[in-house]
N, C-alpha and C positions, 0 to 999 in steps of 0.2 A: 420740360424743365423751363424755367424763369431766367428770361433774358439778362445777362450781367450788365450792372450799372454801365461798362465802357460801351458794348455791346450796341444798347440802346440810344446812348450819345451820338455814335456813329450813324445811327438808323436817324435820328432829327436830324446831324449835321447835312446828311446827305439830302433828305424831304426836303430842305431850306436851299439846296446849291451852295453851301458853303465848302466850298472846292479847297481852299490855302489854308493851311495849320501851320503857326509857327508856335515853339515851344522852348524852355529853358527844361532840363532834367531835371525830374523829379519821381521818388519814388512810390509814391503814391498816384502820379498818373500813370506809371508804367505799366499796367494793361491798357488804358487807352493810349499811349503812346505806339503798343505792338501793333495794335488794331488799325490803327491809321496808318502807320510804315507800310502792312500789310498788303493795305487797297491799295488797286491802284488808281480809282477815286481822286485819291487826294494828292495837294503836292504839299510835301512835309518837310521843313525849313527850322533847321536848330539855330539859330546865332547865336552868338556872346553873352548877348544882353537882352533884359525884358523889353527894355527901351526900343534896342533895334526890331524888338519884334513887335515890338506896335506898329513900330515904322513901317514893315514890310505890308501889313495888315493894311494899315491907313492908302499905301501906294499904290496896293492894290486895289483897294476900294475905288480910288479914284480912275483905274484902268478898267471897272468894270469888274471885278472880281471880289466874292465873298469870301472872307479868314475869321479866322478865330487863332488868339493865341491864349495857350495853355501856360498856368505857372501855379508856383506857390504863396502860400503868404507872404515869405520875405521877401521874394522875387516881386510881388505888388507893389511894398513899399518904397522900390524904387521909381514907380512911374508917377508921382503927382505935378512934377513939373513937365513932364509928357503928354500927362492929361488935362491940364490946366492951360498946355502954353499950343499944342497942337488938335488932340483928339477933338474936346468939348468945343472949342468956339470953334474950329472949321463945322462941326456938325458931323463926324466919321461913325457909321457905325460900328466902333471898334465893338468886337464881341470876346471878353474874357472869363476863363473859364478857372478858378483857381481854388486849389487845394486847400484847406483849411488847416495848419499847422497852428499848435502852442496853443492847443483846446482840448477840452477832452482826454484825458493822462498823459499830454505833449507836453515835457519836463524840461523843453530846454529853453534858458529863459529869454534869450535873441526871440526863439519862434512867440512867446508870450506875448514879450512888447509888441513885437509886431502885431501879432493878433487882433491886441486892442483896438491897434490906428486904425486898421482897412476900413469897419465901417463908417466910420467918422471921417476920413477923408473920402470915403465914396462919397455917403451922404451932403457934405460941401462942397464938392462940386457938383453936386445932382446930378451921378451916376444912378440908373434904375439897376437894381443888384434883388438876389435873390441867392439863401441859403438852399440846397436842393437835399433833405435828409435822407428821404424816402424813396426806395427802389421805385416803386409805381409813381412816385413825382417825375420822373428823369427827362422821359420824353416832352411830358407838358410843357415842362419849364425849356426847355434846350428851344423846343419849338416854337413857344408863345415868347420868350426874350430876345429869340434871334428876329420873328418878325417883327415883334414891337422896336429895337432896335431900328431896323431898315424902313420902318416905315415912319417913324418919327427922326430917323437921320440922328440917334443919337446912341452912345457910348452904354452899352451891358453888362453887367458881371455875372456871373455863376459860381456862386460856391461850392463846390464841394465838402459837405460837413464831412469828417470822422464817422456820423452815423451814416453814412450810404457806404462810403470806400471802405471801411473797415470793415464790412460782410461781405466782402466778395475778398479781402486781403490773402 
């Protein structure tokens, strides 16, 4: 049997030493949320806010330590003055990994709006971002955006489309 989208995430996170997850809840990460809790690999960090969990990311980064923070669409919309005012001009690899809400028969219309903005404020700040559809894309991309991230010292997204998380749902 074919390794589940979280599954696989976990198996790149780990090939790269990205050891720190911080995350805002969400229901559509929650298989990779269980899976990370799980190991004991990682060390897994819920705060308040998207913001602080960039922060944590960013802190670590500079201590020597690889993270990834997990969110949502709306939860995105909150970081462009985070991204703007700390991630990008320090050069952090921050590596975000976020659910694609208000797409795909997502009827609520907060998650819509939102929707629209992500790529257009990635895009303006020239974050390198990449929608992940396809079960067999998972690992590529998790792998090749976390290195490219750390080797170019600069800020990653990951999408999660609707079409990869809703077949494993």
């Amino acid at each position: 049997m074919s390794a589940a989208w979280h599954e696989r995430v976990v198996k790149a996170l780990k090939a790269n030493d990205v050891r720190l997850v911080t995350y805002i809840p969400d229901n559509v990460l929650q298989p990779l949320l269980k899976a990370l809790h799980a190991d004991p690999y990682f060390t897994v960090i819920c705060p308040a806010r998207e913001e602080e969990a960039c922060g944590i990311v960013a802190g670590a980064y500079m201590a020597g330590v690889r993270g990834i923070t997990l969110m949502q669409t709306s939860g995105f919309a909150t970081l462009p003055n985070v991204l703007a005012s700390l991630i990008v001009p320090y050069q952090i690899p921050l590596l975000m990994m976020i659910s694609e809400r208000g797409t795909l028969g997502d009827h609520q219309l907060g998650q819509a709006i939102v929707c629209r903005t992500m790529r257009p404020v990635l895009l303006t700040l020239g974050i390198e971002h990449f929608a992940i559809e396809r079960l067999e894309d998972v690992e590529f991309v998790v792998d090749s955006m976390t290195k490219q991230a750390y080797s170019t010292q600069a800020p990653a997204a990951m999408i999660l489309s609707p079409l990869l998380t809703k077949k494993s749902a």
